[in-house]
C-alpha positions as CSV (number, residue, x, y, z in Angstrom):
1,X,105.6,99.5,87.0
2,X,103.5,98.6,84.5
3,X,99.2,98.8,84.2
4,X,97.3,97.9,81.7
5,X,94.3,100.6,80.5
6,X,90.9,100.0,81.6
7,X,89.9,98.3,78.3
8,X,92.7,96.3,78.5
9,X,91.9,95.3,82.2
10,X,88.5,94.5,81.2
11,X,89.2,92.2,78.4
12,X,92.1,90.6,80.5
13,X,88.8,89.7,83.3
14,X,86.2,88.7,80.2
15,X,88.9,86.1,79.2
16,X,89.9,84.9,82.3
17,X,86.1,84.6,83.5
18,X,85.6,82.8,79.7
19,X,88.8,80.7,80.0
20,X,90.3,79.7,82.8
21,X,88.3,81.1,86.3
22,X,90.8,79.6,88.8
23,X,93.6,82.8,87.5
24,X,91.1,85.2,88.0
25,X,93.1,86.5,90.8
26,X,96.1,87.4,88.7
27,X,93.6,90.0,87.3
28,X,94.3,92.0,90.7
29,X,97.8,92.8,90.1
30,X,97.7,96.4,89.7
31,X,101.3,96.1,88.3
32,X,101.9,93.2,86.0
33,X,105.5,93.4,85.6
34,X,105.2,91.5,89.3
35,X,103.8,88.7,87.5
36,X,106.3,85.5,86.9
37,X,107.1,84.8,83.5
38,X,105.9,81.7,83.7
39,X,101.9,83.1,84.8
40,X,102.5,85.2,81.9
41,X,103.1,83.2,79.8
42,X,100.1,81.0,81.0
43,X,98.3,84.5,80.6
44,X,99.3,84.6,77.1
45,X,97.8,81.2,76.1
46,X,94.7,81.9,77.5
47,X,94.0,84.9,75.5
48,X,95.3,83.0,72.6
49,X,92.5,80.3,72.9
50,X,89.8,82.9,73.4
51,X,91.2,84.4,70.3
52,X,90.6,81.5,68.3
53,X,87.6,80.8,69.8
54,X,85.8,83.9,69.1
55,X,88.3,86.6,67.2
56,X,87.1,85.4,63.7
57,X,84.1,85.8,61.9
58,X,82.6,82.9,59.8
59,X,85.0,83.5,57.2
60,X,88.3,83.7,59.2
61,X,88.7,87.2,59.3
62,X,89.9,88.7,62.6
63,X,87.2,90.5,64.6
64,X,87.3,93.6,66.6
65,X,87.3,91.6,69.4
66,X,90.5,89.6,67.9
67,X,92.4,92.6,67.1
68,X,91.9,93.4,70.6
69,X,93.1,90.5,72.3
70,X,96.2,89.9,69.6
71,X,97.5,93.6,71.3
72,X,96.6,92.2,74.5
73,X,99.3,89.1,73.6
74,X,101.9,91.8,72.3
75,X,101.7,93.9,75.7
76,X,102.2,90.6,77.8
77,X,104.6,89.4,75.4
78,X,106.5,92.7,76.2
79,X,106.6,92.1,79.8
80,X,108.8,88.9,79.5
81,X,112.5,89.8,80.3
């Protein structure tokens, strides 16, 4: 079983709610290593668009908010067998 922290949890919501509404629901596993590889993976390109979208500042550094979801990526990434 694996859950992610609350932060983790929260951002995971933000980005879906930002990105991609209609897989909100996969936000309600309480256990991700359910999910498919497949909706992971999906997952994991999400977060990557909202991490070009807004985990940079003006000058291309990564944010606070980028650092976040780039560890966000690495935990999904870890869940895929």
């Amino acid at each position: 079983m694996f859950k992610l922290n609350k932060e983790m949890h929260i951002l995971l919501k933000q980005t879906l709610e930002s990105q991609n509404k209609h897989l909100l629901w996969l936000n309600v596993y309480e256990d991700l290593s359910m999910i498919e590889t497949e909706k992971i993976n999906k997952l994991r390109d999400i977060i990557a668009d909202e991490l070009m979208e807004k985990g940079f500042d003006e000058r291309d550094n990564i944010n606070n908010l980028g650092r976040a979801l780039e560890e966000l990526i690495d935990i999904l990434g870890n869940l895929i067998p």
